[in-house]
C-alpha positions as CSV (number, residue, x, y, z in Angstrom):
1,X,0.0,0.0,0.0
2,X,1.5,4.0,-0.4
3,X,0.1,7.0,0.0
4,X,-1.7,9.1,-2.8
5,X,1.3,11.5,-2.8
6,X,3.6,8.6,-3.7
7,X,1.2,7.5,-7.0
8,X,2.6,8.1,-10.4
9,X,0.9,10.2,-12.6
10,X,-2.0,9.1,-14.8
11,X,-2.5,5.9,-12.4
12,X,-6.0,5.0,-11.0
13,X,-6.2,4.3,-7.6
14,X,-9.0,3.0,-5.1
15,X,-9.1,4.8,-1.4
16,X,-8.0,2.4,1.2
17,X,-7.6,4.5,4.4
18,X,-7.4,8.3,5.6
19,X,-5.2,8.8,8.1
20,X,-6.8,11.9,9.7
21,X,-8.8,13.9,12.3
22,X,-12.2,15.5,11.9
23,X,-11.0,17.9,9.4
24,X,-9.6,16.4,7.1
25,X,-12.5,13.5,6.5
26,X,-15.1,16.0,6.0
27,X,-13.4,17.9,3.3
28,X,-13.0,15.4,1.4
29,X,-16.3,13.5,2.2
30,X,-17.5,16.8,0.8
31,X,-15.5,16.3,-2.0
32,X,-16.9,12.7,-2.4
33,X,-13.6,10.8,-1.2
34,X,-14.6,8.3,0.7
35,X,-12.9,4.4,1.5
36,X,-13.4,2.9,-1.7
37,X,-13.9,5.7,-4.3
38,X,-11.3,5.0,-7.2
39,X,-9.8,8.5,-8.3
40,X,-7.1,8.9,-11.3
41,X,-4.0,11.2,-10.8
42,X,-3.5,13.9,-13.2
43,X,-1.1,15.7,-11.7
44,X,1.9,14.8,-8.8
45,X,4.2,17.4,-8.9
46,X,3.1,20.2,-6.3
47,X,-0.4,19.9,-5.2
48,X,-2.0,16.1,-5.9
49,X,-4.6,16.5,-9.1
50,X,-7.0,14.1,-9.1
51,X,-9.7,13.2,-11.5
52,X,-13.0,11.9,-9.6
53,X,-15.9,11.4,-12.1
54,X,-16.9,14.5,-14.0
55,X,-14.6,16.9,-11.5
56,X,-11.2,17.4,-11.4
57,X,-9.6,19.3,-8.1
58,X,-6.3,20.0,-6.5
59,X,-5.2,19.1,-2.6
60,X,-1.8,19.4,-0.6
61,X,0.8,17.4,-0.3
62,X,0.5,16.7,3.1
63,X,-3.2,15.9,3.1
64,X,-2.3,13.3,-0.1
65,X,0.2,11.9,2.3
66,X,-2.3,10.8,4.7
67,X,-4.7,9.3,2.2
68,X,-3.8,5.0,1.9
69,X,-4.6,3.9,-1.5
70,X,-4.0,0.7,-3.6
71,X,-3.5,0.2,-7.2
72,X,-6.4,-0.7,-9.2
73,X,-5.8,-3.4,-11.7
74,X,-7.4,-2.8,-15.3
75,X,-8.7,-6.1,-17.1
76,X,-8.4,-5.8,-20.8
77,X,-11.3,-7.7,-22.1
């Protein structure tokens, strides 16, 4: 597992954990980043871009570095 800072750009990536008080969970529950939700990195240089469904939006580094994610495995059909 690594943290959403540590992705590579243009990856997609499921939500595993967040590692972080009050605050920080309901921005990005209002957001729509919740355990589970798969979001696709645009950008990782700076502020983490992410791609989440029809929006795309910046956050810190240092709010990406508490967010655990996993790799999510595309199956060519």
């Amino acid at each position: 597992m690594q943290t959403l800072a540590e992705v590579e750009e243009g990856k997609s990536v499921r939500i595993v954990e967040i590692m972080g008080g009050y605050g920080l969970i309901s921005r990005l529950l209002r957001l729509g980043i919740i355990k589970g939700v798969v979001v696709s990195v645009v950008r990782n240089r700076g502020p983490v871009v992410l791609r989440f469904g029809d929006s795309i939006f910046a956050i810190g580094r240092g709010m990406a570095m508490k967010i655990l994610v996993e790799e999510v495995v595309r199956v060519e059909q």
